[in-house]
N, C-alpha and C positions, 0 to 999 in steps of 0.2 A: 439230513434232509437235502433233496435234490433243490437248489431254488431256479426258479427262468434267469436266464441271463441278464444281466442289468445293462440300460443303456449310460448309467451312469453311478459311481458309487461317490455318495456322499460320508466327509468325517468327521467325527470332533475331533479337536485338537489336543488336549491338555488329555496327558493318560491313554490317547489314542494314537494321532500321526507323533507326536513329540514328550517325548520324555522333560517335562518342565518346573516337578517337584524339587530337584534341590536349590532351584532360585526361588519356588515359590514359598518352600519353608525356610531357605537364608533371611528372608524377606520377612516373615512373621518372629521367628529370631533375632533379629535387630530389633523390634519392637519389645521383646522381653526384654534383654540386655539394656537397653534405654531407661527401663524402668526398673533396674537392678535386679534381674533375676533370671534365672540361671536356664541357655535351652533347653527346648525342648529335646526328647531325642526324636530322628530326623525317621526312625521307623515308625513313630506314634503318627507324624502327620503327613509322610506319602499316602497312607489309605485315603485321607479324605482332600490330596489336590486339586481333586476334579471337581469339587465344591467351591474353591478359592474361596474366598476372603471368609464368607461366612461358616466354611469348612475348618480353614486353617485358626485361623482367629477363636471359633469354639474348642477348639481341639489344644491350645496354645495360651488360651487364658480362661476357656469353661462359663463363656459367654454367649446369647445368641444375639440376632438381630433386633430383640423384641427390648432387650437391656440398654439403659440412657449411656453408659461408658462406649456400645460399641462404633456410634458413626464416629467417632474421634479415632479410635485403633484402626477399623475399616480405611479411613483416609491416608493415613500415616500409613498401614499397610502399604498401599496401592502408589502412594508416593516410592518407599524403598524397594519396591518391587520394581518399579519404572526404569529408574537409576540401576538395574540387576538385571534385566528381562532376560538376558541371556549369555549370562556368564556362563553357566554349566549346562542349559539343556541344550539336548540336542535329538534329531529323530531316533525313536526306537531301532534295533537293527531288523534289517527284512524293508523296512517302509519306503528306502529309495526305489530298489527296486519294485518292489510292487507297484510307486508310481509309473517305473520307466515299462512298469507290464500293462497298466493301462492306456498308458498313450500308445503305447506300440499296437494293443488292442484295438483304439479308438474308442477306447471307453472313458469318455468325462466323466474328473474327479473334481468334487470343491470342497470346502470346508464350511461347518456347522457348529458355533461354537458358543457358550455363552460370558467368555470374555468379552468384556467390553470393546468398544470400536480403535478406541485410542494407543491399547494395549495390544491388541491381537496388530495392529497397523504397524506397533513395534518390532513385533517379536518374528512377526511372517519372513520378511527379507533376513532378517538374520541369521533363520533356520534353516533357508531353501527351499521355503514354500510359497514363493513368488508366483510360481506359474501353474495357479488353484485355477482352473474355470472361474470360480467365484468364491466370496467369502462374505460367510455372514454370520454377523457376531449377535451379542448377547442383547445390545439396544438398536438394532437395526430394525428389529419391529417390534412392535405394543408387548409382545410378550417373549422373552424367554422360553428356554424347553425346560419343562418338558409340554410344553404347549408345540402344537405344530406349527405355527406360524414360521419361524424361520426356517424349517425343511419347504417350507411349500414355497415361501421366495426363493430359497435355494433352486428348488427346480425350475423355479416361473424366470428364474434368473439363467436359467443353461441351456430353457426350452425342451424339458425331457418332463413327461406325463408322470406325476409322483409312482406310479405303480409302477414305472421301470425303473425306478431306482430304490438303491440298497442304501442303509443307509447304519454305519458303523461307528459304535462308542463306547466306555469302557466303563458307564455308569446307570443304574434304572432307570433315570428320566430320559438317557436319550434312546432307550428302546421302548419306553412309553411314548415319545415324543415320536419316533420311527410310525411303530403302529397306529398312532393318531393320523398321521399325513397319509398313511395308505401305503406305505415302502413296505420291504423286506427289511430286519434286522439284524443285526450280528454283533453280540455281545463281546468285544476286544477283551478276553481274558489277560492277557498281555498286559494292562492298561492297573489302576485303580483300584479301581469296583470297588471300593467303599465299604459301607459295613453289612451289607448285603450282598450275599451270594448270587454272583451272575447266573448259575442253573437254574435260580428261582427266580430269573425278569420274565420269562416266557419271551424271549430271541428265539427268532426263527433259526436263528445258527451259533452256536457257540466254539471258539477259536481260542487258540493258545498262543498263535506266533501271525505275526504278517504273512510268513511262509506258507501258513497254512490257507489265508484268504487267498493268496496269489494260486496257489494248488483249485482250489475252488470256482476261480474263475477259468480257469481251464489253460 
């Protein structure tokens, strides 16, 4: 699918610009080991890093948010994780460049994330993803995605009309959350994608490599 040119493309972070699953399951594996038991293996819970805590945490002890054990494991999570934020990730490959394609473009890029404030504030300067247009995480407003609320400060924050921007992630909530704000979407096959198959988000685009988005912007 041809899409109009974007005056701006927005991303998630985790499973999208940055490869950030093996500190994020080191992080839920410390939490097992603590309580005597043995990790997890680290292919079980790359698929659901793009869920964090309530991803990792289900997948690592077969608990959900709705269970009295988990806001004790969630906090300790999010503790060991803090302490780790970026020992091992690092950006996918293809995604410097693609940024150094859009600034050379002049196309503003920012990040859309539902990491918390505290956390993504950590992990950004580490990675080399300091110089985002903008960056809006997971309590930055009332709602999380896959609500549109944070795409639409995203744009209201860059000054770009949500229908010219695109807006790219590597799980179904943020191409529900794309189409909710009025963007174009693109499913970052590259990325997570969880336990649903990206070919069935209905993304307006589906991609395999950075390479391939940067080819697409022309």
């Amino acid at each position: 699918m041809k899409l109009p040119s974007p005056q701006a493309v927005l991303f998630d972070l985790d499973g999208t610009l940055a490869d950030t699953a093996p500190d994020l399951a080191g992080a839920v594996n410390q939490l097992r080991i603590a309580r005597g038991l043995q990790s997890v293996d680290y292919a079980l819970l790359r698929p659901v890093a793009s869920a964090g805590a309530r991803g990792l945490i289900g997948a690592a002890f077969g608990i959900t948010p709705q269970d009295d054990d988990y806001p004790v494991l969630r906090d300790e999570f999010l503790k060991r994780y803090e302490t780790s934020i970026a020992v091992h990730s690092r950006l996918f490959d293809g995604i410097p460049e693609l940024l150094g394609s859009l600034q050379k473009k002049g196309i503003a890029w920012g990040i859309v994330t539902n990491k918390v404030t505290q956390l993504t504030n950590l992990l950004v300067p580490q990675i080399g993803l300091d110089h985002a247009a903008c960056v809006v995480c997971g309590d930055t407003t009332a709602y999380p995605k896959p609500h549109p609320a944070p795409l639409l400060e995203a744009a209201k924050r860059i000054g770009i009309l949500p229908e010219h921007c695109w807006y790219v992630g590597d799980d179904l909530r943020d191409i529900q959350a794309g189409r909710a704000a009025g963007m174009k979407t693109v499913a970052a096959g590259w990325g997570y994608c969880g336990d649903v198959l990206p070919a069935t988000w209905d993304a307006d685009v589906l991609l395999e490599s950075p390479r391939q988005l940067s080819e697409l912007l022309g």
